[in-house]
C-alpha positions in Angstrom: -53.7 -107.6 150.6 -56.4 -110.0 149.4 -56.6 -113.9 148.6 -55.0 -114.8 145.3 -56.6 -114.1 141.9 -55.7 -115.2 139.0 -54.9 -113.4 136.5 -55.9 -115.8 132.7 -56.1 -113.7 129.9 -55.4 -110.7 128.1 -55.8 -108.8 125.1 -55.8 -105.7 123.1 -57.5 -103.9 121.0 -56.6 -100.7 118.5 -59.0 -98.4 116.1 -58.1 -98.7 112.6 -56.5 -95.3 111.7 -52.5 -94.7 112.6 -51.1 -91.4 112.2 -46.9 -90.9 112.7 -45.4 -88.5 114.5 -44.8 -86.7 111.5 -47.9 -86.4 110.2 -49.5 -85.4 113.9 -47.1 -82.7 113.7 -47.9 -81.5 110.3 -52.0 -81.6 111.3 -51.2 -79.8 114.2 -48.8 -76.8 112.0 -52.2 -76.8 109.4 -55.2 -76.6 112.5 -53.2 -73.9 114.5 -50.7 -72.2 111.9 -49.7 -68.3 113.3 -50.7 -69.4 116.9 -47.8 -71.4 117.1 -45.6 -69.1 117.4 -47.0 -68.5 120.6 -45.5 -71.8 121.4 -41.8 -71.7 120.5 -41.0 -75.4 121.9 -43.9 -76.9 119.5 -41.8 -78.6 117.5 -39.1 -80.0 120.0 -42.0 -81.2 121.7 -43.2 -83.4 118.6 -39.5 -84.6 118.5 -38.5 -85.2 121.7 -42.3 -87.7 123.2 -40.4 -90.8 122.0 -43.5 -91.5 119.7 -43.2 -93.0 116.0 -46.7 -93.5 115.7 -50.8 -93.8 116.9 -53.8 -95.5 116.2 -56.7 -93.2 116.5 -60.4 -93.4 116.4 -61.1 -90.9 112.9 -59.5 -90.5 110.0 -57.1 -87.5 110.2 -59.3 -85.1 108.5 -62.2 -85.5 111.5 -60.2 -83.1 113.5 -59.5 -80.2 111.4 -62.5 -79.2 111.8 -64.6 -78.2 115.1 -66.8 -80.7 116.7 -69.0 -80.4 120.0 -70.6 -82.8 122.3 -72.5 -84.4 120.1 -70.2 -84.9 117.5 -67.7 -86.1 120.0 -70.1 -88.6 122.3 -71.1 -90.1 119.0 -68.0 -91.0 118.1 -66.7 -91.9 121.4 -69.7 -94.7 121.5 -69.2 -96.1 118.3 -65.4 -96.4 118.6 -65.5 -97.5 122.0 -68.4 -100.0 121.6 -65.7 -101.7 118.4 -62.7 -101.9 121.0 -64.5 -103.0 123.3 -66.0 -106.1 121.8 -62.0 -106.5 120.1 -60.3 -106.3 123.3 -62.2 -108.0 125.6 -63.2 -110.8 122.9 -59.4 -111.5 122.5 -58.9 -111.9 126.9 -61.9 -114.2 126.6 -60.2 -116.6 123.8 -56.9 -116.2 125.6 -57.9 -117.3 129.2 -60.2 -119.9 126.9 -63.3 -118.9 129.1 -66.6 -118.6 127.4 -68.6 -114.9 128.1 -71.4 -117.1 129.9 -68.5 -118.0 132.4 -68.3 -114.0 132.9 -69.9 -113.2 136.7 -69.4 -109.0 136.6 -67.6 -107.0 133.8 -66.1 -103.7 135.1 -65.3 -101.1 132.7 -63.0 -98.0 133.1 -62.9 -94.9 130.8 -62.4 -91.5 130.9 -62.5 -90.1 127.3 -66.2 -90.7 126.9 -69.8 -91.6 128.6 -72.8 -93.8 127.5 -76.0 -94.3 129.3 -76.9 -96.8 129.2 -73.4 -98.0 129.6 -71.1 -100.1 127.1 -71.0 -103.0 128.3 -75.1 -102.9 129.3 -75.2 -102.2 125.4 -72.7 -105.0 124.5 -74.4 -107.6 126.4 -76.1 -109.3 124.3 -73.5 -109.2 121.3 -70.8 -110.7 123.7 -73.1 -113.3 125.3 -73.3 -112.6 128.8 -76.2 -113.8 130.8 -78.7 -111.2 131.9 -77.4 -112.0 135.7 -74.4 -110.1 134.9 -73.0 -107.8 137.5 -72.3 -104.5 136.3 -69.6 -101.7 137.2 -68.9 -99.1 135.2 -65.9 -96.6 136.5 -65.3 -92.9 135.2 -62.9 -90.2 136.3 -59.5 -92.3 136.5 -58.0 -91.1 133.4 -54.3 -92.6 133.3 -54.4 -94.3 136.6 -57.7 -96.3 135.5 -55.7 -99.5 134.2 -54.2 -100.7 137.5 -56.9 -98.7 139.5 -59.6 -100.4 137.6 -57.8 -104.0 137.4 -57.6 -103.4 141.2 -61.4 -103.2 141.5 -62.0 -105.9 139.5 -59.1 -108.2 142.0 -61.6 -107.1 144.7 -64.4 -108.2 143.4 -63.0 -112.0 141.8 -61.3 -112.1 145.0 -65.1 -112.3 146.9 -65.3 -116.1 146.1 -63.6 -118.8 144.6 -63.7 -119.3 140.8 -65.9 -116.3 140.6 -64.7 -114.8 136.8 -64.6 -111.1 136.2 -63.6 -109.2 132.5 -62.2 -105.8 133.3 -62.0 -104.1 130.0 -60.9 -100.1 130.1 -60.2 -98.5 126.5 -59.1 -94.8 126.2 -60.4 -92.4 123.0 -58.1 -89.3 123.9 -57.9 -88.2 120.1 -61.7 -87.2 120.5 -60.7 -84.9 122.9 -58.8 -82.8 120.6 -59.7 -79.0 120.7 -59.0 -76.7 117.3 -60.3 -73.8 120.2 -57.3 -74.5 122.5 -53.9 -73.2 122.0 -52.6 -74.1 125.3 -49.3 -75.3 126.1 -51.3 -78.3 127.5 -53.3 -78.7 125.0 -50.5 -78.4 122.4 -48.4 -81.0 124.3 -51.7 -83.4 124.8 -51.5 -83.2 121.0 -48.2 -84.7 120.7 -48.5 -87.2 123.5 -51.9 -89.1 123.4 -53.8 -91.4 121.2 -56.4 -94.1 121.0 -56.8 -97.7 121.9 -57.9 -100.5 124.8 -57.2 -103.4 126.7 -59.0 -106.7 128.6 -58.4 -109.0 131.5 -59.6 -112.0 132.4 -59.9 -112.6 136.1 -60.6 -115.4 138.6 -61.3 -115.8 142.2 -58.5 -118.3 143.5 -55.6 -120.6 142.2 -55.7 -122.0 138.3 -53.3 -123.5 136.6 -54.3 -121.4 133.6 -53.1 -118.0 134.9 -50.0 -116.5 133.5 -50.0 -113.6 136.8 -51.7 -114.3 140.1 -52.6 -110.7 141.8 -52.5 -110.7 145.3 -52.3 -107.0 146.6 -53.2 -103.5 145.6 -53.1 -99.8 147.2 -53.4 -96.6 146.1 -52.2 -93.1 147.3 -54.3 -90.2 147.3 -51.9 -87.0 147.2 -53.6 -84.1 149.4 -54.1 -80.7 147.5 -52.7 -82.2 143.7 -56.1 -81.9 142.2 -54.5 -79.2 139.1 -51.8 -81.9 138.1 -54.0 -83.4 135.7 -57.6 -84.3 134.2 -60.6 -82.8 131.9 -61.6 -79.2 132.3 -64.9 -79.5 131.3 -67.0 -76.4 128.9 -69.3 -75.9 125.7 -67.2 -77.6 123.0 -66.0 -80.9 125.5 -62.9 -82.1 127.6 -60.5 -80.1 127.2 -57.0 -81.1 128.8 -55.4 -80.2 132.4 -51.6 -81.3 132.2 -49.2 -79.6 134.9 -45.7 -79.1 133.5 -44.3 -79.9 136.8 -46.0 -83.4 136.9 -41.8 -85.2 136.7 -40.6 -82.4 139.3 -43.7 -83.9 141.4 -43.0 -87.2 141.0 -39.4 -86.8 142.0 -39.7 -85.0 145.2 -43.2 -87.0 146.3 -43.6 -90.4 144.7 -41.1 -92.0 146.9 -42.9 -91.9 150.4 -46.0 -92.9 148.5 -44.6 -95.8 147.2 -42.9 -97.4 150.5 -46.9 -97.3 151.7 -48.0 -98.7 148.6 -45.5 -101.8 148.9 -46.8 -101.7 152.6 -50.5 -102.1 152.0 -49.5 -104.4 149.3 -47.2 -106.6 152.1 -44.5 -106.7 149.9 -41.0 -106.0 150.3 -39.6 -103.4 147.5 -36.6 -105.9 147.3 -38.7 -108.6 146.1 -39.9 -106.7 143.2 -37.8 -107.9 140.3 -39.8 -105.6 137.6 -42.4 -102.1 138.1 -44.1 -102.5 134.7 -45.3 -98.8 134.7 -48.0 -96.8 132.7 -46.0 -94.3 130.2 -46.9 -90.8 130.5 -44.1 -89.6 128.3 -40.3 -89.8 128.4 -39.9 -86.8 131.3 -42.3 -89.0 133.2 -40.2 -92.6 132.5 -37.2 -90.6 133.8 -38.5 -89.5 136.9 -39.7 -93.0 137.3 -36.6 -94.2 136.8 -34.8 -92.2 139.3 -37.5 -92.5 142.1 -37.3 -96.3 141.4 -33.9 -96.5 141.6 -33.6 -97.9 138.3 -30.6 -97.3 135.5 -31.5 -94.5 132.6 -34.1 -97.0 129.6 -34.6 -99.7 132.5 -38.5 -99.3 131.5 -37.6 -100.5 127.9 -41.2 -102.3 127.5 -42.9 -98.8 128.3 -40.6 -97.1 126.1 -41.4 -99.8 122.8 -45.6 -99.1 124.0 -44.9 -95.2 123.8 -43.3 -95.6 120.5 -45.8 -97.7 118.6 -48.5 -96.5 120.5 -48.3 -93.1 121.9 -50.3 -92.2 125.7 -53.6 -94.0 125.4 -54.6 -93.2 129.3 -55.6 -96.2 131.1 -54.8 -99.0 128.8 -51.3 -98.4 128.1 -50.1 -99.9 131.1 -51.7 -103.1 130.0 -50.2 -103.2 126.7 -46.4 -102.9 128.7 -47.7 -105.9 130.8 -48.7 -107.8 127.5 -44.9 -106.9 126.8 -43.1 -108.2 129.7 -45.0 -111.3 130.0 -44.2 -112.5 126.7 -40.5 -111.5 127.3 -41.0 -113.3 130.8 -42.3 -111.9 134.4 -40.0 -112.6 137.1 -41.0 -114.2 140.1 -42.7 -110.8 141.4 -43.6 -108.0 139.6 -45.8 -104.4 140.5 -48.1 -102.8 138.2 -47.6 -98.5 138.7 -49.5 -95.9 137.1 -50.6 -92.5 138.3 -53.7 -90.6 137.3 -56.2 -87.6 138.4 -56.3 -86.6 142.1 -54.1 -86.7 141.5 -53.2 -91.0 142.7 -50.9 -93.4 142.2 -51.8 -97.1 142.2 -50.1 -100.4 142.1 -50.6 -103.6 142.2 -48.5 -106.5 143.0 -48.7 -110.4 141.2 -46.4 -113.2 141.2 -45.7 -115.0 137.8 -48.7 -117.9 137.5 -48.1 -121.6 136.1 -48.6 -120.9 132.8 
């Protein structure tokens, strides 16, 4: 638990290309062709994520053919440097707090790396002062939307009316590997795609905030370490996914929540919505039945899944972009689970506006 922060604005940002389901499927049958049929389930895969669609950084003809780092990290800066300045542009003008207002920017991505970092290169462009605090955050793939909006809570929470912009945006599609016909890659394929998302936060009470954060935990899970993140060679990332990752959930999530709510100092009870990061429909289930809730409870995450596919760590933000325009109850909990392999929440009460 830590004094209140308010949360004032938030927004969203998405690259410019959208591919269906359909037509993922149908790049994916042209880049691999007879190794698929090392993969019997390819298609009920496709069919069965829940997905209509995805933005994604390149034009669908970028990754048919091969690409290393280079290729990839140039991409990754110029695509993430555009959502950036869209996302967190659009938390600024909805909070209605100018970038000079902005004390420390924390940024959270996986999919990529700049040095110097984004926002150090953004600076200027947005209009922050050159007393800026900086913290850039790397290695919390899924997990890195509540895990970095948690840091950020921290750090507004230091003093009053102190304002930081936590912006984390996610370019997965880069990751794409025409060298891999794994299982996991194959099912990365039909799961993940592109896109970011901005807060606004404030040290202390204001009567602009739509969500005031006041607790946060996270729960390290001992010997979990192959459940998910980047294997790491030559040609780039390419994609850890355990298949067991809903069984896991199932049998150890539970526990690990009850200490969540604990360090959080909130009573599961009072939770009146979990506004949870979408993995993939398996995943929603087993959320579903570890949180006790009935079968297409998480109906926000489903709609983000469907229109938007697995972007990592901002898709949990889009879901909360959902509910609070359909309404936050009085308390809500942010959950979403990432390399480690972690689970985080975080825990707000609906603000004044």
């Amino acid at each position: 638990m830590f004094p209140p922060v308010a949360l004032l604005g938030l927004g969203l940002g998405l690259p410019p290309h959208v591919l269906s389901q359909e037509e993922a499927a149908l790049l994916t049958i042209r880049i691999f062709g007879e190794r698929l049929a090392g993969f019997p389930q390819f298609g009920r895969v496709f069919a069965n994520t829940g997905i209509a669609r995805r933005h994604c950084a390149r034009p669908a003809d970028w990754y048919v053919a091969p690409h290393g780092w280079s290729d990839r990290m140039g991409a990754y800066r110029q695509a993430a440097k555009a959502l950036f300045v869209q996302a967190a542009t659009a938390a600024l003008a909805d909070a209605g707090v100018d970038p000079t207002e902005v004390d420390c920017v924390v940024v959270s991505s996986s999919s990529g790396f700049a040095v110097p970092s984004l926002e150090a290169q953004l600076a200027e462009a947005m209009g922050f002062r050159p007393d800026i605090e900086r913290l850039p955050l790397f290695g919390l793939g899924c997990a890195g939307g509540v895990a970095g909006l948690a840091t950020s809570s921290r750090l507004a929470a230091t003093a009053p009316d102190r304002t930081v912009l936590f912006v984390t945006m996610e370019l997965c599609s880069l990751a794409f590997r025409q060298d891999d016909g794994s299982r996991a890659n194959l099912v990365a394929t039909a799961l993940f795609g592109d896109g970011a998302a901005a807060c606004v936060l404030r040290g202390g009470m204001d009567e602009r905030a739509f969500a005031v954060i006041d607790g946060a935990g996270q729960h390290l899970f001992p010997r979990s370490e192959d459940i998910m993140g980047w294997r790491i060679d030559d040609a780039g990332f390419g994609i850890v996914l355990s298949a067991t990752l809903p069984q896991f959930l199932q049998t150890r999530l539970r526990p690990a929540l009850g200490r969540l709510l604990t360090q959080c100092g909130v009573e599961e009870e009072r939770i009146g919505r979990f506004i949870c990061h979408p993995g993939g429909t398996r995943v929603l289930a087993a959320l579903e039945e570890v949180l006790r809730l009935e079968t297409g409870s998480l109906d926000h995450e489903r709609a983000v899944l469907a229109d938007h596919g697995n972007m990592s760590a901002p898709t949990v933000l889009f879901v909360l972009d959902r509910a609070r325009r359909a309404g936050l109850p009085d308390r809500a909990a942010l959950l979403a689970l990432g390399p480690g392999f972690a689970a985080n929440l975080i825990t707000v009460r609906r603000g004044p506006r």
